[in-house]
Structures are given as structure tokens and as C-alpha cells.
DRENRO-214588 format. One line per 5 residues: number of its first residue (from 0); for each residue x, y, z of N, C-alpha, C, O. Coordinates in steps of 0.02 Angstrom, whole numbers. Layout:
NUM> X,Y,Z,X,Y,Z,X,Y,Z,X,Y,Z  ...;
***
This chain:
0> 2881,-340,2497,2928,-304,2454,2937,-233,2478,2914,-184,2449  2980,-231,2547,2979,-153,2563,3037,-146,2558,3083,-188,2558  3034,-39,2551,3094,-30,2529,3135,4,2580,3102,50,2604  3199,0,2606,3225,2,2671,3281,51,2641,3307,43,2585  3294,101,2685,3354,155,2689,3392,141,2729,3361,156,2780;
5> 3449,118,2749,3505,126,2785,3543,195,2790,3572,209,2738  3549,230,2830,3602,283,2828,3623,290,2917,3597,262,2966  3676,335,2912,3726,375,2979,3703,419,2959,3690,432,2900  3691,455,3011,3670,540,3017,3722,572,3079,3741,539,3127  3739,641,3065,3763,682,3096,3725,757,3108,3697,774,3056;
10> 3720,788,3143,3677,864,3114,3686,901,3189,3678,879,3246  3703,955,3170,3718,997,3237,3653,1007,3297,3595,1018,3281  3675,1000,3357,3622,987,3433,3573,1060,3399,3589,1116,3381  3516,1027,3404,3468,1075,3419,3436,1091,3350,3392,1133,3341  3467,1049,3297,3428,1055,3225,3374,965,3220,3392,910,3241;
15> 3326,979,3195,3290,918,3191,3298,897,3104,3305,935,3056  3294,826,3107,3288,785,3040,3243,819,2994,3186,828,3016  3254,835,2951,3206,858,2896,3203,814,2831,3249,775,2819  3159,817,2798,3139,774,2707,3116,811,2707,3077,828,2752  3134,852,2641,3138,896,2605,3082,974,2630,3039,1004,2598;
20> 3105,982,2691,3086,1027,2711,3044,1032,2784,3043,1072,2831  3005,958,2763,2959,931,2846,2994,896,2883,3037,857,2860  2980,905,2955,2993,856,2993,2990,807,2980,2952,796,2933  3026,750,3010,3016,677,2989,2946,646,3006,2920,604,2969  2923,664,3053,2856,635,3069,2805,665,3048,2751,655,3076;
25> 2813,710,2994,2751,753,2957,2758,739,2909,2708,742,2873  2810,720,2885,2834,696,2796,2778,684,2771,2732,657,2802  2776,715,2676,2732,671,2660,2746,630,2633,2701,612,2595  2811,589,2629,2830,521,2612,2826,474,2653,2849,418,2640  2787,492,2725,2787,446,2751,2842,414,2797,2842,352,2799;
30> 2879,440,2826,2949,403,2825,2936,417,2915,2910,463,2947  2973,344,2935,2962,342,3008,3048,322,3031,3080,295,2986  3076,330,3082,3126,341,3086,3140,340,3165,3114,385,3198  3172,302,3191,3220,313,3267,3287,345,3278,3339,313,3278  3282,404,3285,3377,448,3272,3368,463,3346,3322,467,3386;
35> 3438,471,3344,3487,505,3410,3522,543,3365,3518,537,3304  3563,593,3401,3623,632,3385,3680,617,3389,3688,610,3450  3736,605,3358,3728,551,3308,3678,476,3305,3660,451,3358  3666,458,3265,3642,387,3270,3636,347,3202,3663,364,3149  3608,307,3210,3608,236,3153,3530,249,3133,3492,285,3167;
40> 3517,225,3093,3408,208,3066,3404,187,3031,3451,189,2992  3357,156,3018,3310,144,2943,3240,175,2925,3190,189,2958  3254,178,2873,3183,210,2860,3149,167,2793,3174,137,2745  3086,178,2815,3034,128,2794,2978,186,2735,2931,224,2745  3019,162,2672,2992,201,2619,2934,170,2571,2932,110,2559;
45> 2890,215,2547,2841,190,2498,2853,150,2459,2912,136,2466  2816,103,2392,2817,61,2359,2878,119,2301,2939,108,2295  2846,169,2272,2855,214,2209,2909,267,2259,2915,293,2314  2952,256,2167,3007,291,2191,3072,264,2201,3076,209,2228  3134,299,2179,3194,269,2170,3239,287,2223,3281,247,2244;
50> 3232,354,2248,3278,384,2299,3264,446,2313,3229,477,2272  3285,475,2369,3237,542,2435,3313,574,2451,3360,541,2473  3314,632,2438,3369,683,2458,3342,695,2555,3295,733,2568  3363,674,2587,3349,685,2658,3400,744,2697,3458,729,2707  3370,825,2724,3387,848,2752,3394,867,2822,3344,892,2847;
55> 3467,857,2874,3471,870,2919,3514,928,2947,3574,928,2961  3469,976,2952,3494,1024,2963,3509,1066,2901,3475,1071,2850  3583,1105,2919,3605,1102,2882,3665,1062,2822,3704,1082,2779  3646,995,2849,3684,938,2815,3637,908,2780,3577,910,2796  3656,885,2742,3624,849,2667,3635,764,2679,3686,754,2711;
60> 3611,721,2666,3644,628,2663,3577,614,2602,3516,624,2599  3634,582,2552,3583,568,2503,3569,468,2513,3617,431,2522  3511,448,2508,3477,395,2533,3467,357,2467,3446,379,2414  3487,288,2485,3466,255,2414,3434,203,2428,3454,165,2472  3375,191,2391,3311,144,2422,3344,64,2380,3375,54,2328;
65> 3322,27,2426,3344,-49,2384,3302,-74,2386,3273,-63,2439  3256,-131,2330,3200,-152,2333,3195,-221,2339,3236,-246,2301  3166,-260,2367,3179,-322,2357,3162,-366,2296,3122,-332,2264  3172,-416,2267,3153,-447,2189,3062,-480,2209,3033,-510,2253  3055,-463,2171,3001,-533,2146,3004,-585,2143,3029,-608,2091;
70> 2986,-623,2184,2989,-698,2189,2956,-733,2145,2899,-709,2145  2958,-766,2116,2908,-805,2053,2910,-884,2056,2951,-914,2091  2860,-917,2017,2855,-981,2012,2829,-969,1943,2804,-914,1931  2832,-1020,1893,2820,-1028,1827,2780,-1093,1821,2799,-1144,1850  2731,-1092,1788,2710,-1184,1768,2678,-1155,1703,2638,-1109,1694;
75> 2712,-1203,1659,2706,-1237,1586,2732,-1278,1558,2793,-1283,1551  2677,-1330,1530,2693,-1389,1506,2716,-1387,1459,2748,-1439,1455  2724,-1354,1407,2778,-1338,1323,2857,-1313,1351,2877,-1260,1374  2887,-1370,1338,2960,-1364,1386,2978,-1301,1329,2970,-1245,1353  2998,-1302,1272,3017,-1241,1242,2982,-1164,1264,3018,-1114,1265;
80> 2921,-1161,1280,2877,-1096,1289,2910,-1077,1383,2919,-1019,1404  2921,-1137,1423,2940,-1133,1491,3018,-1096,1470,3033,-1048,1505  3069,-1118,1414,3116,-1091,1426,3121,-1033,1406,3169,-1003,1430  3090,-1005,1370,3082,-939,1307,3049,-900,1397,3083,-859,1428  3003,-917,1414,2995,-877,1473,3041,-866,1529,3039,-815,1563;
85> 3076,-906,1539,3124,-894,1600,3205,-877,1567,3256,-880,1603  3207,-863,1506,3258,-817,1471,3230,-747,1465,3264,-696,1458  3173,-750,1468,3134,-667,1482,3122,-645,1536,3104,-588,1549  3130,-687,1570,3117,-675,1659,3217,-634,1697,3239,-592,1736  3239,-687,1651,3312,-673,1664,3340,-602,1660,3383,-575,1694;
90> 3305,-581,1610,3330,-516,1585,3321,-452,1638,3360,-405,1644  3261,-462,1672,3240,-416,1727,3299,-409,1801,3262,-411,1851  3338,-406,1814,3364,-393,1880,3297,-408,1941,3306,-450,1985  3238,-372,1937,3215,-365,1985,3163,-403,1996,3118,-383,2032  3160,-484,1958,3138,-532,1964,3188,-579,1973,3244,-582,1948;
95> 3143,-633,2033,3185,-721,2033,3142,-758,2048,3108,-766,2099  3148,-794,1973,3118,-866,1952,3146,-915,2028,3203,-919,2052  3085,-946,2049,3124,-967,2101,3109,-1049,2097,3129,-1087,2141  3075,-1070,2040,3074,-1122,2019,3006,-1121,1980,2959,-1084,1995  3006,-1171,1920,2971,-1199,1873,2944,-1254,1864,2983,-1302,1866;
100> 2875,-1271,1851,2849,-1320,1841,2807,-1343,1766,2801,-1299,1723  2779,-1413,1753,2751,-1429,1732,2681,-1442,1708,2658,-1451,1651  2655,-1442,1765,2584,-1468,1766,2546,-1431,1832,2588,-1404,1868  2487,-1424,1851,2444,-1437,1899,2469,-1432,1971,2471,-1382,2007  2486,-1486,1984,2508,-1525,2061,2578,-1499,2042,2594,-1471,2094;
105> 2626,-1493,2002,2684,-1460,2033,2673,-1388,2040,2724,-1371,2071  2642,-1341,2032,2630,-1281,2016,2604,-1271,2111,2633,-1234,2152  2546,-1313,2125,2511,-1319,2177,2585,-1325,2268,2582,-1303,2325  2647,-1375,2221,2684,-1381,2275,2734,-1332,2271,2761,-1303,2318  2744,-1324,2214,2782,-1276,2216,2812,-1192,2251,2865,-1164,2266;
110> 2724,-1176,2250,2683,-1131,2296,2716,-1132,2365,2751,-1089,2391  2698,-1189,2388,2666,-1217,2464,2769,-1190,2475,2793,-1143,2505  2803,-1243,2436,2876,-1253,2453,2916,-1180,2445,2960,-1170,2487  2906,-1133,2398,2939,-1076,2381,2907,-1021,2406,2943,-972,2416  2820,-1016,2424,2801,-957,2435,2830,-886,2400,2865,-840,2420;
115> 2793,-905,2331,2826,-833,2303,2773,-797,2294,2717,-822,2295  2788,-723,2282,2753,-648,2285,2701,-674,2223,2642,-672,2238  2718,-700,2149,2676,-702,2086,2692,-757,2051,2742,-767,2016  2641,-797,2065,2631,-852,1997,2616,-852,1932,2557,-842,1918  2672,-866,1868,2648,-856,1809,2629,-921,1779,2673,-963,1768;
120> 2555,-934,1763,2542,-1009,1733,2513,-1005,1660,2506,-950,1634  2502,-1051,1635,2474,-1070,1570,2398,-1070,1593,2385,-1064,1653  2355,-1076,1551,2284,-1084,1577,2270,-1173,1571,2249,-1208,1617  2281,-1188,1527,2295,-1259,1513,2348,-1299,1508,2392,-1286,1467  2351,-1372,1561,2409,-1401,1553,2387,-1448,1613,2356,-1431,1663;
125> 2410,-1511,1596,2401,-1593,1641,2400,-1581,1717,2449,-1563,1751  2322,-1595,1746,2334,-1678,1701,2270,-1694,1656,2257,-1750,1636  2232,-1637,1644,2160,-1626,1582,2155,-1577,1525,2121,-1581,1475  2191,-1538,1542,2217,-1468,1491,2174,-1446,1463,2159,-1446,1403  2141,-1415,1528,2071,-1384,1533,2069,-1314,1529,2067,-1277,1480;
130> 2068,-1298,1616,2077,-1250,1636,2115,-1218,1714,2110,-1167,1748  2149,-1279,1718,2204,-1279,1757,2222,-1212,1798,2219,-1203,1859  2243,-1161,1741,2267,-1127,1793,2219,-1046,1816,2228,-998,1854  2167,-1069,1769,2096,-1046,1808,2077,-1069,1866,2058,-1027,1907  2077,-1148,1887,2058,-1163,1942,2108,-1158,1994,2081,-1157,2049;
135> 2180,-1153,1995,2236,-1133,2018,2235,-1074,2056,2241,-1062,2116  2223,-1035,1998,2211,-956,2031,2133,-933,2079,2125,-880,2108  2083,-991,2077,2043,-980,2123,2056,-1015,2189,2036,-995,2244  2086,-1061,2180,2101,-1098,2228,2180,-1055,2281,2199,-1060,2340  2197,-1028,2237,2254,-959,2303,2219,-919,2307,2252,-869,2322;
140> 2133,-898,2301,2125,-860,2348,2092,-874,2387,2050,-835,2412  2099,-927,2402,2082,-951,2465,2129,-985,2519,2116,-1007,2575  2183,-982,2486,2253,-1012,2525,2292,-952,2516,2302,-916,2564  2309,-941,2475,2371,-866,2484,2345,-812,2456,2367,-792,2402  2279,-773,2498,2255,-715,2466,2314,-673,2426,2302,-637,2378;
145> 2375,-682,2453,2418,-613,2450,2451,-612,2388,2475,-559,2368  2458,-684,2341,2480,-713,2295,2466,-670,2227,2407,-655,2216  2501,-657,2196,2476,-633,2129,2490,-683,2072,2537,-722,2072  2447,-678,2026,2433,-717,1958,2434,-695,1901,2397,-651,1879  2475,-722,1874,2486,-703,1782,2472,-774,1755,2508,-824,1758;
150> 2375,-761,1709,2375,-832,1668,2386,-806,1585,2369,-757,1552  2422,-865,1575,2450,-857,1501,2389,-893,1455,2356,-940,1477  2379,-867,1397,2336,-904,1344,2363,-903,1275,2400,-860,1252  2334,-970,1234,2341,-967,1194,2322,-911,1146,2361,-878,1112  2236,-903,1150,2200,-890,1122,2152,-826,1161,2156,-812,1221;
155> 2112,-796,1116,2085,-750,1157,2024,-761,1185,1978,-732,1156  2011,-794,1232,1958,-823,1252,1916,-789,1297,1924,-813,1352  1868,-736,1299,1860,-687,1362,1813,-726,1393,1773,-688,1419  1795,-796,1405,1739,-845,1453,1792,-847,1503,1773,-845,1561  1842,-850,1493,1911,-894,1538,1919,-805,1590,1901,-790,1647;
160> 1949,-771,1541,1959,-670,1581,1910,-676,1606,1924,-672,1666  1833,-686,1599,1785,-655,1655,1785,-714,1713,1758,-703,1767  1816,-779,1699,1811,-842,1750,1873,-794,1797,1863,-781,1857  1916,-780,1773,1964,-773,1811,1955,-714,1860,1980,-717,1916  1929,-672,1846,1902,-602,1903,1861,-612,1918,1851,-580,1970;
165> 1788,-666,1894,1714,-680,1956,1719,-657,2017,1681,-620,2047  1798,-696,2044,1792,-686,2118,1819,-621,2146,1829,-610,2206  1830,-580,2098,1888,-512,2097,1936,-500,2061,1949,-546,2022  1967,-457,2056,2010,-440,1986,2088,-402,2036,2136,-369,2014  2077,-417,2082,2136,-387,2133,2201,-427,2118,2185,-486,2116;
170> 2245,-422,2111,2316,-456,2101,2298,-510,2052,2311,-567,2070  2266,-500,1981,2248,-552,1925,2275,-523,1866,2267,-464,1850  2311,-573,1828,2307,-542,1759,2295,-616,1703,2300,-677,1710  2274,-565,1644,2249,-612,1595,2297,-613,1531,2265,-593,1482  2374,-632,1512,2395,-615,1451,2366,-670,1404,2329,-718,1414;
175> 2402,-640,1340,2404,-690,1276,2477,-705,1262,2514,-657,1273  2499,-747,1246,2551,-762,1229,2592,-747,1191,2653,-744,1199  2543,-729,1121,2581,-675,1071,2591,-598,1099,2603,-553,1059  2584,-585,1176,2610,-514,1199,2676,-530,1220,2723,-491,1222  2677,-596,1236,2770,-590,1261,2810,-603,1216,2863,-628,1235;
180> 2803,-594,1161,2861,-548,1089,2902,-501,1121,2963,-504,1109  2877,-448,1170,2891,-378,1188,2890,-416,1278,2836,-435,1301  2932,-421,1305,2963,-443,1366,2923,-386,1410,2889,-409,1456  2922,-322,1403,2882,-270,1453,2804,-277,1463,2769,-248,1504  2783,-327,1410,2703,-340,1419,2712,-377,1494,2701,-349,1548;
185> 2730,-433,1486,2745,-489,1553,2767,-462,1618,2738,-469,1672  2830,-425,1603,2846,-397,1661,2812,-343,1705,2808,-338,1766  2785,-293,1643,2734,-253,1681,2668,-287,1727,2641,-282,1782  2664,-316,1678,2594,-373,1727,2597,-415,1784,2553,-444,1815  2686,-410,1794,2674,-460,1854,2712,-411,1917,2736,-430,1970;
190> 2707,-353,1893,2731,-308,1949,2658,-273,1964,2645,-264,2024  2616,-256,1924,2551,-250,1919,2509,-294,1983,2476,-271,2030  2519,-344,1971,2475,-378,1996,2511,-397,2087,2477,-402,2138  2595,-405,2079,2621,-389,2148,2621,-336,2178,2651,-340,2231  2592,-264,2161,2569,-215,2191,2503,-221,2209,2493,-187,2259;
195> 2450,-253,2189,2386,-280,2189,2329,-260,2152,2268,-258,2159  2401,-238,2085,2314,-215,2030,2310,-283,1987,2345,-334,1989  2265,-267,1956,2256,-313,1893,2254,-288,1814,2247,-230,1795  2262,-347,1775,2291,-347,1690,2241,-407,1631,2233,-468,1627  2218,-344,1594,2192,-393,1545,2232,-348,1476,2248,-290,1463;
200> 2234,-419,1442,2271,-408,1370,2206,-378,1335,2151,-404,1331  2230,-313,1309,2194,-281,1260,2160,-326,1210,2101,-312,1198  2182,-366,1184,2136,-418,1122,2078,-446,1159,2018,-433,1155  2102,-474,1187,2043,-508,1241,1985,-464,1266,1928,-486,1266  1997,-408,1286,1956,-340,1295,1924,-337,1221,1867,-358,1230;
205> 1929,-323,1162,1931,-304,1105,1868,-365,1075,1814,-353,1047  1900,-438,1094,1856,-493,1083,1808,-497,1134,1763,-535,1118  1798,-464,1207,1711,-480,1242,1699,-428,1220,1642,-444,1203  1706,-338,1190,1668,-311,1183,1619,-323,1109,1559,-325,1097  1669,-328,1078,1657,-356,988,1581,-417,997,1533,-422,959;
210> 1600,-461,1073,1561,-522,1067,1506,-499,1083,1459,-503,1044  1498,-468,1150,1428,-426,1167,1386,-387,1124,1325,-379,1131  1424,-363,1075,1396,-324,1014,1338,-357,973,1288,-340,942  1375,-420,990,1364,-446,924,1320,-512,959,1295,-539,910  1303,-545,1010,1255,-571,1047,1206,-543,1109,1172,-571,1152;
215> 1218,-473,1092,1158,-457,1128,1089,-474,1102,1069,-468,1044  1056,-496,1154,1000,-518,1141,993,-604,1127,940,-636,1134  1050,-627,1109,1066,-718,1104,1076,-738,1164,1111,-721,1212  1009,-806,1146,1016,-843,1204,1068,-905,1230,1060,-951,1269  1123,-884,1190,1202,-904,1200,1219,-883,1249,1238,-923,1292;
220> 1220,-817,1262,1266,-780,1316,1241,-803,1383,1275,-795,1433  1182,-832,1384,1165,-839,1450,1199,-918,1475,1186,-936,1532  1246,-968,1426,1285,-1013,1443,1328,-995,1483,1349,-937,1482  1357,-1051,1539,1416,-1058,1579,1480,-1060,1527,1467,-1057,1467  1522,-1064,1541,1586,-1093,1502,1583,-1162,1490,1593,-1183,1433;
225> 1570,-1200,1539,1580,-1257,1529,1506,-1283,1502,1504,-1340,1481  1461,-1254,1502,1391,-1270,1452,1423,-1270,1358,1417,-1314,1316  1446,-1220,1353,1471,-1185,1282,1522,-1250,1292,1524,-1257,1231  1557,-1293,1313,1616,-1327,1319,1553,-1409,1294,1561,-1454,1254  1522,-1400,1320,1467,-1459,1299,1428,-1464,1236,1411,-1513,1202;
230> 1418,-1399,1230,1374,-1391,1160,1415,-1401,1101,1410,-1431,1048  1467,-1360,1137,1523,-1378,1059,1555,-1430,1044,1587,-1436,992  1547,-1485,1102,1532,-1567,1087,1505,-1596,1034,1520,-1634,989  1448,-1556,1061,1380,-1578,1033,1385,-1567,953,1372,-1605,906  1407,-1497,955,1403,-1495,890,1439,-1525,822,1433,-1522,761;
235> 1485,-1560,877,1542,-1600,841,1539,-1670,810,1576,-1704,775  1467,-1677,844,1427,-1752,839,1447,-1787,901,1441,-1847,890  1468,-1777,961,1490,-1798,986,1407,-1830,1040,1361,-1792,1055  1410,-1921,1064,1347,-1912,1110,1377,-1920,1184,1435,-1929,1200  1325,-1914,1222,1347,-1903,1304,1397,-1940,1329,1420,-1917,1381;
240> 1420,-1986,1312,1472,-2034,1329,1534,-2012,1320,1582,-2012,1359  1527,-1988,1245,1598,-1954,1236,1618,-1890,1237,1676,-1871,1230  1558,-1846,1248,1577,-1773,1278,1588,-1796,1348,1633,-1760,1369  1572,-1833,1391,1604,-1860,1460,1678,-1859,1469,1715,-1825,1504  1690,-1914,1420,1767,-1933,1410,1804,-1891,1390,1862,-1901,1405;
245> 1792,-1832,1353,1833,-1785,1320,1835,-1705,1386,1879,-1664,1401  1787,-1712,1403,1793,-1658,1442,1811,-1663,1536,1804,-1622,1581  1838,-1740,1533,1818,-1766,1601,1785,-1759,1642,1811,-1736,1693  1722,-1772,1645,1640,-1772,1682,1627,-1846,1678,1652,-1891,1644  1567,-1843,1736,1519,-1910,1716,1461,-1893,1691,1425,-1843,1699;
250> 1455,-1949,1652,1382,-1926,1600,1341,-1919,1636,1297,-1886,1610  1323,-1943,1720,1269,-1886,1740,1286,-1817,1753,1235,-1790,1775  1345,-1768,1750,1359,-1719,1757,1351,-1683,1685,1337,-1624,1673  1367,-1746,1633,1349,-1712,1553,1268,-1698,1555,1248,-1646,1528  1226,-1737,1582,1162,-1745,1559,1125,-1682,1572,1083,-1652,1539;
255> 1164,-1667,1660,1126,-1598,1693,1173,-1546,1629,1132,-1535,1584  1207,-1530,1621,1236,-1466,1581,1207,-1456,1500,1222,-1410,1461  1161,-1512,1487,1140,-1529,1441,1070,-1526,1431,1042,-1529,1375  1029,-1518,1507,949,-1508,1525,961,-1413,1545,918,-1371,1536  1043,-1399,1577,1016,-1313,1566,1028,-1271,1508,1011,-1215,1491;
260> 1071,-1328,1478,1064,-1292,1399,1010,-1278,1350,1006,-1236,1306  972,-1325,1368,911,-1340,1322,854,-1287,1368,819,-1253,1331  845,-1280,1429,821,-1248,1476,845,-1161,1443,816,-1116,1413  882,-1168,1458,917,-1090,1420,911,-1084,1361,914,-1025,1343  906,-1110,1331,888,-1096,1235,816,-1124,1241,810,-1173,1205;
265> 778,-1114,1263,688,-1125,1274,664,-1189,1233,611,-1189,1203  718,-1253,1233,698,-1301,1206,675,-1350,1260,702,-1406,1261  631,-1336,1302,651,-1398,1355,563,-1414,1340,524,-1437,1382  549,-1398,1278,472,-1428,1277,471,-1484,1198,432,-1523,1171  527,-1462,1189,521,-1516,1127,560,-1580,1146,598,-1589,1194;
270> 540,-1627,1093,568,-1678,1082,652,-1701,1086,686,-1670,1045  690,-1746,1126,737,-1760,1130,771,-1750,1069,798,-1696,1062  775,-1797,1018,810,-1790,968,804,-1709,946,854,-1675,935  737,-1684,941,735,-1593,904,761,-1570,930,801,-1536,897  769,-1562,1004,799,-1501,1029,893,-1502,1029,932,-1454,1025;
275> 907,-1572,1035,972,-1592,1007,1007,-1560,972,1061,-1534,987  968,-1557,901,980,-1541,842,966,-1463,835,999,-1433,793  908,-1422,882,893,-1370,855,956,-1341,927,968,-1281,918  991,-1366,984,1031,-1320,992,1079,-1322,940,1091,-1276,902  1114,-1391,940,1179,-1354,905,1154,-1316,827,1200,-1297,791;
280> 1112,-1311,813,1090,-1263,757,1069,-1172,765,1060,-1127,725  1068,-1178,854,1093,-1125,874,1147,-1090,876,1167,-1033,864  1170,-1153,900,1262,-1136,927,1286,-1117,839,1285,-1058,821  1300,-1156,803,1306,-1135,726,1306,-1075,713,1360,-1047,703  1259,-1047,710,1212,-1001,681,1234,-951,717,1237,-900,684;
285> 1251,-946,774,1275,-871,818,1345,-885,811,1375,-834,825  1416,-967,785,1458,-944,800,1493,-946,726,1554,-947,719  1442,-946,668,1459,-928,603,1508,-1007,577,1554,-1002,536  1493,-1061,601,1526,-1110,585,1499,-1136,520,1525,-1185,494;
***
């Protein structure tokens, strides 16, 4: 996304190119430039910034920077929430939706086929409506470091915000869904993150600090996501077979997430059925159910 000057220059023999006072090759805008007397150029300007009064000589040429759009890809499975977003996308000039998807695997080809600057996904959506576009966004950085990410949520979930920066927080963002009411939440975030910062929704901030407060010292916090994704199976009455089926695992993958849970809540000396019962009487008890 660079931003390119076109201009004609004229300036009497024996005066050199000036911005705004320096030479062109001392600028501190940076600006690099091939002139003759007369001649043609471009100049190769910073990210920030709308337009540079350029002096030559004693002639003036005023320069107007053009930027290129934002390329985008969209995936969400709520066909109404996909259109409400790409009527908000519309509104920007300096974004293009360059196609939309559904699920997972179109999101994945979509990529590959459009190569755009920022992907905006759902966190959940087919073909398990899990955490999709958590694993999405780890999986481009390892295929399109350069890619930026906007994951959408329902809910304010800060296990999912800290999954999503583990590997770094460089070109990531984390919204909620109730921020795109106000169209500048979204858009700021995905120019954010195509410059290569990153974005977390204030609630979400608001809900891990509130949570830390309030489990320091619980031997909850020391769960994975997907441990807390088991327990709360568990606590549902659910037995290994069908926290399998619900979370798509095999019950020997339930059984291990289920020996470091009990390992982590210092039950791994009692009795099968007790410790069963005395986690999710943990889990309860710290999540006020």
C-alpha cells in the first residue's frame, strides 16, 4: 500500500529540488526522486499523510499522494451479519471487499485466490464452530506473515484474545460485534492491523482484567482453553463419549485433557468418581453457576 506522487517539474538551471526547504535527498519525509531539468518522477512517500507542498526553486508544484485500497476477504457464516458487514465495508472508499465467504475452507481459498492485505473472520463458523478463525489466523502466520486479521466475536471471551496474540499481537485484532454499531470501530482496526499494529476491544480488556482479579490465586487459571472447554462438559453432566462428540476429539484425546485437569486442580490422588465431581464443583464455585 504505497503512496506514489506523479508530477512535471520545471525550475530554473542551477536551482536544486527542494521539500520544504531540504534538499530532496536530506528530506525528512523521506522522499527519493530521479529529476532532470525539465523532467518526469515519482516520488515514493510515507504511509501518514495526505499531501507535501514540494519546492523547486523558486517554483512551487503542489503534489497529491494517492493511496492504494485495502484489499479484504470476509468469512461469516450468518448470511445477514456477512451482509450488514459488507454494507459497512462499502461505505469506506478506501476499502475493497474482494470477496466473501462462509466457512473455514472458503476463507482458507479465498486467501490463496485473492491475496488480500486483511482478513475479517468470525471466530466461529463450519465446519465445527469452534474456533475457526483462531486457528485461521495462526495458520497465516505461517503462510502469509504479511496478512492482517480482524476476528469478530460474539461474546467477550479473553481465552480466545490471549489464543490469538500467543504467537504475537503484530497485524491482529480482537473485535466484538456489538462494536460494529459504529462502522469506525471496524474500520479503524483493519487499517490498524494493515499498518502492522494490533486491536483489542476494550470489553474484552475490561473482562481478563476483572477475571485476573478475581482468580488470582485459582487453580482454574492454570487451564488451557480447551481444558475449561472440557470441564464445562463435564459440568453439564456430560461423560467422555459425549464431550468427544460435542467438541470433536477422540475420547482418548478427552481422557488426556481430563488427567491434566484433575492434575491441575491437585485431584489426581483421589478416587475417579470424587475427583469428577470435586472438579466440576470447582469449576462451579469459581464460575458462580
Amino acid at each position: 500500500m504505497s503512496l506514489l506522487v506523479c508530477f512535471r517539474i520545471g525550475f530554473p538551471a542551477g536551482h536544486k529540488a527542494r521539500c520544504h526547504g531540504w534538499p530532496l535527498q536530506r528530506c525528512g519525509h523521506r522522499i527519493w526522486s530521479r529529476l532532470a531539468a525539465p523532467a518526469q518522477g515519482v516520488l515514493s512517500y510515507p504511509l501518514q499523510g495526505a499531501s507535501t507542498l514540494v519546492e523547486f526553486g523558486t517554483s512551487v508544484a503542489f503534489s497529491t499522494l494517492v493511496q492504494s485500497k485495502v484489499r479484504l476477504v470476509l468469512a461469516e457464516d450468518n448470511y445477514l451479519v456477512r451482509e450488514g458487514i459488507q454494507r459497512l465495508l462499502e461505505t469506506d472508499p478506501g476499502l475493497e471487499l474482494a470477496e466473501s465467504c462462509g466457512d473455514l475452507d472458503g476463507l482458507l481459498l479465498a486467501v490463496e485466490r485473492v491475496r488480500p492485505d486483511v482478513v475479517i473472520t468470525d471466530i466461529r463458523m463450519p465446519p465445527h464452530s469452534t474456533d475457526e478463525g483462531i486457528r485461521a489466523a495462526d495458520r497465516f502466520r505461517e503462510t502469509h506473515p504479511d496478512l492482517g486479521v480482524v476476528v469478530l466475536s460474539q461474546h467477550d471471551e479473553p481465552e480466545y484474545a490471549l489464543k490469538l496474540l500467543e504467537q504475537g499481537s503484530a497485524r491482529r485484532a480482537y473485535l466484538l460485534k456489538d462494536s460494529l454499531s459504529d462502522p469506525r470501530h471496524l474500520v479503524e482496526a483493519i487499517r490498524t492491523v494493515a499498518a502492522g499494529g494490533s486491536v483489542i476491544d476494550p470489553k474484552v480488556v475490561e473482562t481478563l482484567v476483572a477475571a485476573r482479579a478475581r482468580h488470582r490465586g485459582s487453580p482454574i487459571k492454570d487451564l488451557t482453553p480447551r481444558e475449561r472447554e472440557v470441564l464445562l462438559r463435564m459440568a453439564e453432566g456430560c461423560n467422555n463419549d459425549t464431550v468427544a462428540a460435542r467438541l470433536h476429539l477422540s475420547v482418548r484425546m478427552v481422557e488426556k485433557h481430563i488427567n491434566a485437569i484433575f492434575s491441575k486442580l491437585g485431584l489426581s490422588e483421589e478416587k475417579e468418581v470424587h475427583r469428577r465431581v470435586k472438579a466440576v464443583l470447582i469449576y462451579l464455585s469459581e464460575n458462580g453457576d
